[in-house]
C-alpha positions as a Markdown table, in Angstrom:
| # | Residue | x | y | z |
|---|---|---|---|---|
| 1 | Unk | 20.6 | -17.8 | 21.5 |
| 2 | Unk | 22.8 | -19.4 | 18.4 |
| 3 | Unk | 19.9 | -19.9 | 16.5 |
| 4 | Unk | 19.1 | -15.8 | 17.2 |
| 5 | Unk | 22.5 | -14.9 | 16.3 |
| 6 | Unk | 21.7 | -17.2 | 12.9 |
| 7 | Unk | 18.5 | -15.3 | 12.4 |
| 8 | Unk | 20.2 | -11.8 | 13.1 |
| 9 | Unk | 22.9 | -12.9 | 10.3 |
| 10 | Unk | 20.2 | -13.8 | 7.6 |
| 11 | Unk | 18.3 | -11.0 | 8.4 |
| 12 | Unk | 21.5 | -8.3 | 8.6 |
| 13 | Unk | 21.7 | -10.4 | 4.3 |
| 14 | Unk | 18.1 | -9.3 | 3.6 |
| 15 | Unk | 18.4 | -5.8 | 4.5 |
| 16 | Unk | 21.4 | -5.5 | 2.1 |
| 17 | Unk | 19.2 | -6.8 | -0.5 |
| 18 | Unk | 16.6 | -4.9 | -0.1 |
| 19 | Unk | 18.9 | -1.5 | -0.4 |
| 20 | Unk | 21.8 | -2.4 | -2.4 |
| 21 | Unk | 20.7 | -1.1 | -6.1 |
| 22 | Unk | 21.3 | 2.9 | -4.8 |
| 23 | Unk | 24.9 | 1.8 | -5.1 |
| 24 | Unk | 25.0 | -0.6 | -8.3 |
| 25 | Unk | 22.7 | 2.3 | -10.1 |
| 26 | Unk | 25.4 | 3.2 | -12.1 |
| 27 | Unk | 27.0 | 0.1 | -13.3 |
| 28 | Unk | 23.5 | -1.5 | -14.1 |
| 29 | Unk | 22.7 | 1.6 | -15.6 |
| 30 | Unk | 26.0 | 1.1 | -18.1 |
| 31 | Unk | 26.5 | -1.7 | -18.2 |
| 32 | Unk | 23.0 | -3.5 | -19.0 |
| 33 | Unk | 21.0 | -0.2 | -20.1 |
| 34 | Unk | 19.1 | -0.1 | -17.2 |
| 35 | Unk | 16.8 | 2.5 | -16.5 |
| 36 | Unk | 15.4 | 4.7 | -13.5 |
| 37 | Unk | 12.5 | 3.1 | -14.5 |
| 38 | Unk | 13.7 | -0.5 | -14.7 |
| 39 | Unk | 15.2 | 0.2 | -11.5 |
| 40 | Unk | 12.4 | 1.0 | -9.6 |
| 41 | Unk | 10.1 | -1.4 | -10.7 |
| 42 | Unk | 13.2 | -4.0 | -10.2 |
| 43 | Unk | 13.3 | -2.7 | -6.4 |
| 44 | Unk | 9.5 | -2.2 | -5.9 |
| 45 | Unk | 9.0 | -6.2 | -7.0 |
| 46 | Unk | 11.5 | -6.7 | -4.5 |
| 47 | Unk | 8.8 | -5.8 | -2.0 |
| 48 | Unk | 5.8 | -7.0 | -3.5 |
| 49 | Unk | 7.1 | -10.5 | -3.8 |
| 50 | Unk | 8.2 | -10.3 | 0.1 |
| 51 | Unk | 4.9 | -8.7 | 1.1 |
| 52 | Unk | 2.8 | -11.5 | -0.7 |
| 53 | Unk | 5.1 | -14.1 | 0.5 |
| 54 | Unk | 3.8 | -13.3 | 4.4 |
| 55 | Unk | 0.7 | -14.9 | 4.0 |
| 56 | Unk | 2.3 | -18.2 | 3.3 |
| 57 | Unk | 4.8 | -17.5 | 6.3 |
| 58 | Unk | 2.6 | -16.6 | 8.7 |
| 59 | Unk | 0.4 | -20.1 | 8.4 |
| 60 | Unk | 3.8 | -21.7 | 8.2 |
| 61 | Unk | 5.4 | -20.4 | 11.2 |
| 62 | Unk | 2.0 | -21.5 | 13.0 |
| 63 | Unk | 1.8 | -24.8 | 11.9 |
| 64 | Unk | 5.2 | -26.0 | 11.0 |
| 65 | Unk | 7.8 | -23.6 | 13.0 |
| 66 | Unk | 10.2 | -20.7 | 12.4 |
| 67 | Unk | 13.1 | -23.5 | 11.9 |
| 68 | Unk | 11.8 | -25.2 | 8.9 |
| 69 | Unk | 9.8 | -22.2 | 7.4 |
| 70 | Unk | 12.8 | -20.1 | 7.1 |
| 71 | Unk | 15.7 | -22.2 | 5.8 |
| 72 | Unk | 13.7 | -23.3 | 3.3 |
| 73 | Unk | 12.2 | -20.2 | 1.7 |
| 74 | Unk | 15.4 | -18.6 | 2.2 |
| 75 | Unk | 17.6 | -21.3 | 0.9 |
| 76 | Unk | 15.2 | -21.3 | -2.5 |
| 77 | Unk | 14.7 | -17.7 | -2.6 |
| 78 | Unk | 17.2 | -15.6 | -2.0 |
| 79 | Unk | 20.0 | -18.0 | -2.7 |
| 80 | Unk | 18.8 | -18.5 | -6.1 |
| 81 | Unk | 18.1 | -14.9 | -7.1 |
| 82 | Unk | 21.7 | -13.6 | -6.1 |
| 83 | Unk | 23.5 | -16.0 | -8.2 |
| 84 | Unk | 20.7 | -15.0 | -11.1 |
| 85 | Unk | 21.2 | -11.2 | -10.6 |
| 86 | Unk | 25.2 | -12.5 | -11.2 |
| 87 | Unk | 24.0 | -13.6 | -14.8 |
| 88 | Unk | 21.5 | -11.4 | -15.4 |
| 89 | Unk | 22.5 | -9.7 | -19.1 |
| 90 | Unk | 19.0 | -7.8 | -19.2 |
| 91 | Unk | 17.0 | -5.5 | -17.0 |
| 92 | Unk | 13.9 | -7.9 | -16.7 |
| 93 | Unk | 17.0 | -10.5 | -15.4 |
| 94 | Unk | 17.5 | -8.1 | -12.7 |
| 95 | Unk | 13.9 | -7.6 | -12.1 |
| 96 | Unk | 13.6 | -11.3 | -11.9 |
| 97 | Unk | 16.2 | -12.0 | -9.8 |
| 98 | Unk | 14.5 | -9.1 | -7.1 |
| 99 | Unk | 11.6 | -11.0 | -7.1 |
| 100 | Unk | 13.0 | -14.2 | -5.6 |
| 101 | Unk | 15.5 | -12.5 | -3.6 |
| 102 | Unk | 12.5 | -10.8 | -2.1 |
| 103 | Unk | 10.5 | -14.1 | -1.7 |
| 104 | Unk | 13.4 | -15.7 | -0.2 |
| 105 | Unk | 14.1 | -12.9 | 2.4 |
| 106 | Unk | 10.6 | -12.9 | 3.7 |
| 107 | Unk | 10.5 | -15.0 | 7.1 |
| 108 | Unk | 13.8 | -14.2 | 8.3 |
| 109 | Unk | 12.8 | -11.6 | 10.4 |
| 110 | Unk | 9.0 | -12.8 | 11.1 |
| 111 | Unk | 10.6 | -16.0 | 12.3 |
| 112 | Unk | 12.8 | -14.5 | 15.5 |
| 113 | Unk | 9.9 | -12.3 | 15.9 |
| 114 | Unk | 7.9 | -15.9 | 16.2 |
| 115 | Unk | 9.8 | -16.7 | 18.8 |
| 116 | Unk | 10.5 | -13.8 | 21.1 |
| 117 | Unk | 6.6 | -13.4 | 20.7 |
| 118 | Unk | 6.5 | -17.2 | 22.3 |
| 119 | Unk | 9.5 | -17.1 | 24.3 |
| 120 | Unk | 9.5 | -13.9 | 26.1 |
| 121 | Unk | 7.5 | -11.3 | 28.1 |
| 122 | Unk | 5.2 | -9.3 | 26.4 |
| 123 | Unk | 6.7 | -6.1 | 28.0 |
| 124 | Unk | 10.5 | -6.9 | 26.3 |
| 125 | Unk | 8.7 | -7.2 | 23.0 |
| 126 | Unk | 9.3 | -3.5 | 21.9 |
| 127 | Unk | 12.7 | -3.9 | 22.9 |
| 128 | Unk | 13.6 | -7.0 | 21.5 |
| 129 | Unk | 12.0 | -6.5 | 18.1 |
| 130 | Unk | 13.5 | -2.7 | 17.7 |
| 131 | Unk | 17.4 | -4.0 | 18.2 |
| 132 | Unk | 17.3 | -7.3 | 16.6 |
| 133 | Unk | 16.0 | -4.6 | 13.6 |
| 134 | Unk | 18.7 | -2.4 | 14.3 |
| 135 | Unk | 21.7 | -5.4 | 14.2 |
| 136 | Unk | 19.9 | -6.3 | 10.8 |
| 137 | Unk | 20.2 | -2.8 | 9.8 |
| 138 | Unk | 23.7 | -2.9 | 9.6 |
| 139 | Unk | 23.2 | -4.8 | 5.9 |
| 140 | Unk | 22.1 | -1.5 | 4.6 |
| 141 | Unk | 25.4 | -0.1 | 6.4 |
| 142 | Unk | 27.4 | -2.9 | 3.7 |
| 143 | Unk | 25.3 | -2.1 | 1.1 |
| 144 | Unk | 26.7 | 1.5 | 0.9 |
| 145 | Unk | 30.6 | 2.1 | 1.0 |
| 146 | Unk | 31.5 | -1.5 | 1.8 |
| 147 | Unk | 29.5 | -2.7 | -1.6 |
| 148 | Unk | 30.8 | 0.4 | -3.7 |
| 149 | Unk | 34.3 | -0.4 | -2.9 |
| 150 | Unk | 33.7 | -4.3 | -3.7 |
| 151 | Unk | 32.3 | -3.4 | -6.7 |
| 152 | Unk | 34.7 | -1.4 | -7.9 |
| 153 | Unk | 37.5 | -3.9 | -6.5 |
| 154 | Unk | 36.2 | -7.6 | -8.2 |
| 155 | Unk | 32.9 | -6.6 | -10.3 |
| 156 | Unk | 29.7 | -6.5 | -9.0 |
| 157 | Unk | 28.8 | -10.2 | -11.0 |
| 158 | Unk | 31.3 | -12.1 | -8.9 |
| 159 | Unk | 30.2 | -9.7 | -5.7 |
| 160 | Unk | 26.2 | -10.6 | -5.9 |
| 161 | Unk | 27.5 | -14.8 | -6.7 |
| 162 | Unk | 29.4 | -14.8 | -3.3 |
| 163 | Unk | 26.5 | -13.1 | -1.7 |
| 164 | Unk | 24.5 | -16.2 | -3.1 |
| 165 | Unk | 26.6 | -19.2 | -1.9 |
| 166 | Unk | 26.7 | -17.1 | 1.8 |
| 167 | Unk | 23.1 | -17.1 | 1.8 |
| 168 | Unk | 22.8 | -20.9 | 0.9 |
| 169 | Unk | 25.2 | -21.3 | 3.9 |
| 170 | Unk | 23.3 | -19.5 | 6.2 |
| 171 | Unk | 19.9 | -21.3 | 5.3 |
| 172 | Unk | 21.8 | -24.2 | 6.6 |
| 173 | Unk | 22.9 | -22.8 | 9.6 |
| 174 | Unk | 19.4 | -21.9 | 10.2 |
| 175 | Unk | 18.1 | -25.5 | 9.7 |
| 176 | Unk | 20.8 | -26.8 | 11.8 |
| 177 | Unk | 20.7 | -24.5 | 15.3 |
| 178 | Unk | 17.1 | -22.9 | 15.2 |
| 179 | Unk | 15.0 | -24.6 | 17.8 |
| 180 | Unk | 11.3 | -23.8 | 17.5 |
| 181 | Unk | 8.9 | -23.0 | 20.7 |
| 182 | Unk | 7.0 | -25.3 | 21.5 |
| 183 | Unk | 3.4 | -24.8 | 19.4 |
| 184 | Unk | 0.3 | -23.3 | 21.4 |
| 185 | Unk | -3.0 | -25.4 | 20.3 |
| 186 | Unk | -5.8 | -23.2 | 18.9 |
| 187 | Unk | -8.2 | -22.1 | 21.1 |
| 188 | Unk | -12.1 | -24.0 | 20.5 |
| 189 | Unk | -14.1 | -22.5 | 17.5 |
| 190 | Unk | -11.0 | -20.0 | 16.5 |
| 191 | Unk | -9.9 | -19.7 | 13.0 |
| 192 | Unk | -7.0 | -21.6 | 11.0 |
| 193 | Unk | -5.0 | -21.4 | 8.4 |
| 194 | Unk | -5.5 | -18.3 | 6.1 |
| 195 | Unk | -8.8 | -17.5 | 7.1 |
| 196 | Unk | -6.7 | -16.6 | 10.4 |
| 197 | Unk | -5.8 | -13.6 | 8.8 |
| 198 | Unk | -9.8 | -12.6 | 8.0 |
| 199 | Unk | -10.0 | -13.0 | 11.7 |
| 200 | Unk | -7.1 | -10.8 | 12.7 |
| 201 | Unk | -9.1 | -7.9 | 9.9 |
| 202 | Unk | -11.8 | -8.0 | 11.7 |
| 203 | Unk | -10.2 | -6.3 | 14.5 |
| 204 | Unk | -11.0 | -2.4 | 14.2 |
| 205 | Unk | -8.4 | -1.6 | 16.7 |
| 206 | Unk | -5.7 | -2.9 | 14.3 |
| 207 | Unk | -7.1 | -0.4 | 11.3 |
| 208 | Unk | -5.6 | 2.8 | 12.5 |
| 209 | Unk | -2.5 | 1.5 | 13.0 |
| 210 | Unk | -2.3 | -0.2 | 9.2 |
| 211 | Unk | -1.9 | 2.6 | 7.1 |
| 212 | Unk | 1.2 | 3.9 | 9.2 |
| 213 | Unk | 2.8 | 0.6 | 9.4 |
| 214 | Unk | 2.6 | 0.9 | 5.7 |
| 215 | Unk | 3.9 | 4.5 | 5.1 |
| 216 | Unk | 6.3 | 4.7 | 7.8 |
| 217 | Unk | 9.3 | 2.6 | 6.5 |
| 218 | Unk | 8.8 | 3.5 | 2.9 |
| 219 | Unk | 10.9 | 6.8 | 3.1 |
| 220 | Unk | 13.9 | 5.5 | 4.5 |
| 221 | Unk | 14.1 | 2.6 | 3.0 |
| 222 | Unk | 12.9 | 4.0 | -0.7 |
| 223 | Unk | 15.2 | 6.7 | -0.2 |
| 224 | Unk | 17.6 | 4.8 | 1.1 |
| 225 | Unk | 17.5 | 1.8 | -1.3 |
| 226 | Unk | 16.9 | 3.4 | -4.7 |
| 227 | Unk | 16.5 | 6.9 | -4.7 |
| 228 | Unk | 19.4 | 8.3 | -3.0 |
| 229 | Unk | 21.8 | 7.6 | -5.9 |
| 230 | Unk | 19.7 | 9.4 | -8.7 |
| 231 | Unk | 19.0 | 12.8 | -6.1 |
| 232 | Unk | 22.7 | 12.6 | -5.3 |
| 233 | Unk | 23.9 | 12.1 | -8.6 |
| 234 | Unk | 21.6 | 14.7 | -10.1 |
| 235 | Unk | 21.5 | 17.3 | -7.5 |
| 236 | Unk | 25.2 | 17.1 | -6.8 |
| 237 | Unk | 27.2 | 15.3 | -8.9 |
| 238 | Unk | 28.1 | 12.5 | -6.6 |
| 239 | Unk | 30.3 | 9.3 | -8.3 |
| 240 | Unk | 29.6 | 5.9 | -6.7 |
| 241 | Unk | 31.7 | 6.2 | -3.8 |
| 242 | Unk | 30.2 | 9.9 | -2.7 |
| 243 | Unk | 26.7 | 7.7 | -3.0 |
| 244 | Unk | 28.4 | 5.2 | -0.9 |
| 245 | Unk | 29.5 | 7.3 | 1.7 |
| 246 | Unk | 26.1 | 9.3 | 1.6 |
| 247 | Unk | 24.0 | 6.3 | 1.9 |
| 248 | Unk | 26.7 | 5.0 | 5.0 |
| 249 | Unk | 25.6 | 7.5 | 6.7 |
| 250 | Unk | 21.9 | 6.6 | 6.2 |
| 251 | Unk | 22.0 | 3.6 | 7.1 |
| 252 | Unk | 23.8 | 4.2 | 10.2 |
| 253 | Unk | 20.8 | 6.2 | 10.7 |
| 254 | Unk | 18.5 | 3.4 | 10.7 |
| 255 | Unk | 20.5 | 1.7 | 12.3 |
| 256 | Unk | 20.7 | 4.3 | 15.3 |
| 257 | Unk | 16.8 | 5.0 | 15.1 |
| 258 | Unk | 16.0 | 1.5 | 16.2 |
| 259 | Unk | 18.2 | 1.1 | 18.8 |
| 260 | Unk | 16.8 | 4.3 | 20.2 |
| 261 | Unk | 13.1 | 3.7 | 19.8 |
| 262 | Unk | 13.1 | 0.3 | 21.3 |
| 263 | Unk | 13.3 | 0.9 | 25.3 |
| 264 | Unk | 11.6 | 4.0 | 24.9 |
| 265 | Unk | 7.8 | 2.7 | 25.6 |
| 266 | Unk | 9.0 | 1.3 | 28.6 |
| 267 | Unk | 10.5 | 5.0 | 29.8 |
| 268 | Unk | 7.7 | 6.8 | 28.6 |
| 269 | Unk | 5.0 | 4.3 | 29.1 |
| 270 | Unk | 3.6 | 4.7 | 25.9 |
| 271 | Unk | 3.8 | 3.2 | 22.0 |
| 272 | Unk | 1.7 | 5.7 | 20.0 |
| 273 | Unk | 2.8 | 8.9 | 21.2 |
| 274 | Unk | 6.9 | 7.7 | 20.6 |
| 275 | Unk | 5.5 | 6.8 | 17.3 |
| 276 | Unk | 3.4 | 10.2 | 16.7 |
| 277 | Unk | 6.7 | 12.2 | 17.9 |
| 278 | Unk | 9.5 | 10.5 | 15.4 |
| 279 | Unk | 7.4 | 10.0 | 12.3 |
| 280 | Unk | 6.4 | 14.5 | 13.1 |
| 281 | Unk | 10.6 | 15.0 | 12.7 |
| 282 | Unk | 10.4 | 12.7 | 10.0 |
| 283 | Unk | 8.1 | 14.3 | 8.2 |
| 284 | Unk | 9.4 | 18.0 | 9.1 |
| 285 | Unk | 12.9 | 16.7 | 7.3 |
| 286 | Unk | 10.8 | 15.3 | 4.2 |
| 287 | Unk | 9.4 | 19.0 | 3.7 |
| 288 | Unk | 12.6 | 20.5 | 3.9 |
| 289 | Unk | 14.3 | 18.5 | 1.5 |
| 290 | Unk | 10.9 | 19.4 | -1.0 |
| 291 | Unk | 11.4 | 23.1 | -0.1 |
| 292 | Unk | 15.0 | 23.3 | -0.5 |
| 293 | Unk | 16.2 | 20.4 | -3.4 |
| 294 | Unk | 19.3 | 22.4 | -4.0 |
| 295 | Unk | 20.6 | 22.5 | -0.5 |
| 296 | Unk | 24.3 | 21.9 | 0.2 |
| 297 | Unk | 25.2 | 18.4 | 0.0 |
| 298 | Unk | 25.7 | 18.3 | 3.7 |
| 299 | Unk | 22.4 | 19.7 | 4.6 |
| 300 | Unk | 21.1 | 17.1 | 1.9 |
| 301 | Unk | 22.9 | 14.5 | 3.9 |
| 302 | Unk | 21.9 | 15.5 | 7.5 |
| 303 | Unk | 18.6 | 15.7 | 6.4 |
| 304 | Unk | 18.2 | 11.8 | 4.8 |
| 305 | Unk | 20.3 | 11.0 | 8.1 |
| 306 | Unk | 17.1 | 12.4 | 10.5 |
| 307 | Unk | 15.0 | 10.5 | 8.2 |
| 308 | Unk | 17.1 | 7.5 | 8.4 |
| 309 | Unk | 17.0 | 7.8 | 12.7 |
| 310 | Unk | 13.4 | 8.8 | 12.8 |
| 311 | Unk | 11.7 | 6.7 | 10.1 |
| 312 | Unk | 12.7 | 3.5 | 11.7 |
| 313 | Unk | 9.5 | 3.2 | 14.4 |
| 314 | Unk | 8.9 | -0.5 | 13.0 |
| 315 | Unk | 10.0 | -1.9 | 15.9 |
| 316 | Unk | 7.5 | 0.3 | 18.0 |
| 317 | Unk | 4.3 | 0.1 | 15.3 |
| 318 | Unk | 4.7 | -4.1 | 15.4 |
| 319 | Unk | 4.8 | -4.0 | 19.6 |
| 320 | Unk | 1.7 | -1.5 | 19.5 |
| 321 | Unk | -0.3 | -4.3 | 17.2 |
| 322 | Unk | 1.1 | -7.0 | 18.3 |
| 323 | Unk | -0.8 | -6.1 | 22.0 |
| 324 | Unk | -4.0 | -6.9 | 19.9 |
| 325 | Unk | -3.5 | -10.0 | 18.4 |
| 326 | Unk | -4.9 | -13.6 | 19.6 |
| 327 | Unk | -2.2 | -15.6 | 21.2 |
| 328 | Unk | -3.0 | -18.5 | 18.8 |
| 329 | Unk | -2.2 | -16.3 | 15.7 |
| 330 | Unk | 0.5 | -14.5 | 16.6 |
| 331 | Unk | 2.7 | -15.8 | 13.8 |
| 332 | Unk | -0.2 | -14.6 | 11.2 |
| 333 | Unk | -0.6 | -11.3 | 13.2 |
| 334 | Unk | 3.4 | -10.2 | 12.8 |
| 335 | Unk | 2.8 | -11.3 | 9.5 |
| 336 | Unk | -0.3 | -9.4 | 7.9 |
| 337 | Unk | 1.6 | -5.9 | 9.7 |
| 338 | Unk | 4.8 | -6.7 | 8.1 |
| 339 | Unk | 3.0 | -7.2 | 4.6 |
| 340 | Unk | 1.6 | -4.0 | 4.6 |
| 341 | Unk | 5.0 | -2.8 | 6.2 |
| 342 | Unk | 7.0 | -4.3 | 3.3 |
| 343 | Unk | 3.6 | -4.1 | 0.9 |
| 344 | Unk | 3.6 | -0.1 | 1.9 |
| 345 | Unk | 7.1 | -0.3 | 0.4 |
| 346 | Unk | 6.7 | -2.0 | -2.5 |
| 347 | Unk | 3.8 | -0.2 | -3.7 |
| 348 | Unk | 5.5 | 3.7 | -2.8 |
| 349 | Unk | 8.5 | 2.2 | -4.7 |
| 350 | Unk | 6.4 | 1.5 | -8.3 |
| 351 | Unk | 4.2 | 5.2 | -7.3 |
| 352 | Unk | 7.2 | 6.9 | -6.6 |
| 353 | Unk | 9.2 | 5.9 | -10.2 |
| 354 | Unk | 6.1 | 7.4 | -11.6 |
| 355 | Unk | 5.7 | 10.2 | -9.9 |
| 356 | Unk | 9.5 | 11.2 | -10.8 |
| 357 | Unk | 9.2 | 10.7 | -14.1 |
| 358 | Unk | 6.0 | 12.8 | -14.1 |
| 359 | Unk | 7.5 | 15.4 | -12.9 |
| 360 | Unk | 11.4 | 15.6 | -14.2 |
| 361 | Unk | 12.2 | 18.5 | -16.6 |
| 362 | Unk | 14.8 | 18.5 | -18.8 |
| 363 | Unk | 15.3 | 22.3 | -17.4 |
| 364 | Unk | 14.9 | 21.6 | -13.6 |
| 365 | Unk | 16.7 | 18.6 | -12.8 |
| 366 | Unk | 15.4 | 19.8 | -9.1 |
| 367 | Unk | 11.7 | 19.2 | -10.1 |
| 368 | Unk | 11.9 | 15.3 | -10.2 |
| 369 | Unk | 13.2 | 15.3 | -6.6 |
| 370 | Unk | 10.4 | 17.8 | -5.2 |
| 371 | Unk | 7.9 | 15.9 | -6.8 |
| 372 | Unk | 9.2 | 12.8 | -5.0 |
| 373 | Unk | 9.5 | 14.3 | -1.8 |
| 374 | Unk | 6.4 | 15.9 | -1.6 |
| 375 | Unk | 4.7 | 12.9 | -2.3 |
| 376 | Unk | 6.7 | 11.1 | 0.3 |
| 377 | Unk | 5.6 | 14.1 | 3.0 |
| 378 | Unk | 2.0 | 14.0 | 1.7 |
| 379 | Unk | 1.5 | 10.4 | 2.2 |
| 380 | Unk | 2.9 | 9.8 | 5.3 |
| 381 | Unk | 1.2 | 12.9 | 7.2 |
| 382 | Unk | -1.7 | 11.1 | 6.2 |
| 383 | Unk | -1.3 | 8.0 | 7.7 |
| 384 | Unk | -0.1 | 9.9 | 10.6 |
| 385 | Unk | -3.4 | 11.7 | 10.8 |
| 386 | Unk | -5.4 | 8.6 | 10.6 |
| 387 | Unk | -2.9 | 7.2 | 13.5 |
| 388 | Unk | -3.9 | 9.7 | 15.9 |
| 389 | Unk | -7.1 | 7.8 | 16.4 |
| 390 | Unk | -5.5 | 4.4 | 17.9 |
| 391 | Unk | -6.1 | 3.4 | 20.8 |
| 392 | Unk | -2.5 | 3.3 | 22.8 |
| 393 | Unk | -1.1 | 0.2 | 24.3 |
| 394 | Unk | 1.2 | 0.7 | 26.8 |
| 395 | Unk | 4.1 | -2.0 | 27.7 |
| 396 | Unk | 2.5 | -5.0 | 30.2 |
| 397 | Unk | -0.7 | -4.8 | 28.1 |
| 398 | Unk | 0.7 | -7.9 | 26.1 |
């Protein structure tokens, strides 16, 4: 349980660092010229360097444990790229800095999911994964008010250096109380390594559920984590602290949405229709937020809060896969859904800066913001339609 409570710490840090620019936007913005642009591609690397980093920490937590595999990378990673975004005096420092933060962030929440995959019964898996997401949802919770108001109080340098020497200390405090499970020996004639993961593709009841697991989390957290200060600040005028406030109530949200989704298969005895019904309100509040850009700030707000609650049905999309996958590669199987979970991310966050600057207008501030929300809406009732095809997996099928 201590080392869980370590892992729910670590993993409370990397949520904060995947969302915390919405807040910094302006003081990056003056203070090292960034732009919405350098931004975006700063938070899409972000992703892409913790998507790629799965492979590597799925074969690790396999062969070597969740202990080892995630002190290590997060000790080198993410330690190391908050004390560089401290110095950073350019953009490309910044975008840098993202890229090992994002490395260094990538097994701390594969790892617990390692081990309640190991440790527990299938049936609690939904449950288990869902609020140990919601806990770590509370770092997007202090990187919205409680980060502007730091900022503003002591600089956002001598902020993002604390933040470095806390994650050092917790990659120790991993290594120290984590224990791992013990391993499970791969079955005769089964695959090891990485071509593990050409074993897991070749499972067509896994290919409906990808492209969701890659859309579904990319509107909260893109919204969440970079975009929600430019529409604010645009649409409404907001300063740092209205952003903060805003995004608070966001990430409360999130934090909400997963604690409600996670016993839910068990009540309804069902994983893909739970799924079906949040990402439909979650889409219906993307819509109305392309049909009306210049609604009141508080109907702005409730609106990114819905998609905050009903965006988060990680929890719910990794127990509905994680019914499929071999018992021997369960640590590769959590891992190739959360890289196109985090890869999904990644890649909407470098479309999406392009998209906005397609579409902004000198004239109609508004016309950035529907372009980005439409494409949002478009893209995930897509992979919603291609959902409809899985094949459900209710709880006490693995």
């Amino acid at each position: 349980m201590a080392g869980i409570a370590a892992f729910a710490f670590a993993y409370i840090l990397s949520q904060f660092y995947r969302s915390f620019l919405a807040v910094l936007t302006p003081a990056l913005t003056g203070e090292l010229g960034a732009s919405k642009a350098d931004l975006s591609l700063a938070s899409g690397a972000w992703f892409i360097a913790f998507a790629l980093m799965q492979f590597i920490v799925g074969v690790s937590l396999d062969r070597f444990g969740p202990r080892r595999t995630a002190s290590i990378i997060l000790a080198a990673g993410a330690g190391g790229g908050a004390l560089l975004f401290s110095l950073a005096g350019a953009p490309w420092m910044i975008v840098a800095a993202m890229v090992l933060i994002g490395a260094g962030c990538s097994p701390v929440l594969m790892a617990p999911l390692f081990i309640f995959a190991k440790t527990y019964s299938p049936v609690r898996f939904a449950v288990l994964t869902s609020w140990f997401v919601g806990i770590g949802t509370l770092g997007n919770v202090l990187g919205a008010a409680p980060l502007a108001a730091s900022a503003e109080l002591f600089g956002w340098r001598p902020v993002m250096a604390g933040l470095g020497l806390i994650t050092l200390a917790t990659a120790a405090a991993l290594h120290l109380i984590v224990r791992d499970p013990e391993p499970e020996p791969a079955a005769d004639g089964t695959s090891t390594g990485f071509s593990g993961y050409f074993e897991l593709m070749r499972l067509k009841v896994l290919w409906p559920i990808i492209p969701l697991t890659a859309i579904n989390y990319a509107p909260p957290i893109g919204i969440r984590g970079l975009w929600a200060g430019p529409f604010l600040t645009d649409m409404h005028g907001a300063d740092a602290l209205m952003i903060g406030n805003v995004t608070l109530f966001m990430a409360l949200g999130m934090v909400a949405g997963s604690f409600l989704y996670g016993p839910l298969d068990t009540v309804f005895r069902t994983r893909k229709w739970i799924v079906v019904a949040g990402n439909t309100i979650c889409l219906t509040a993307l819509a109305f937020l392309a049909l009306v850009p210049a609604a009141t700030i508080v109907a702005a707000a409730t609106a990114l809060v819905v998609i905050g609650v009903t965006g988060a049905s990680y929890g719910m999309l990794m127990a509905h896969a994680r019914a499929f996958f071999p018992a021997h590669l369960t640590g590769r199987g959590v891992t190739l859904m959360n890289f196109f979970a985090i890869g999904g991310v990644g890649l909407m966050q470098f479309a999406t800066g392009g998209v906005v600057s397609a579409a902004a207008s000198p004239d109609r501030p508004a016309a950035a913001y529907v372009g980005l929300f439409v494409f949002y809406a478009v893209a995930l009732c897509a992979a919603l339609v291609i959902y409809l095809a899985s094949r459900d997996a209710a709880p006490g099928r693995r």
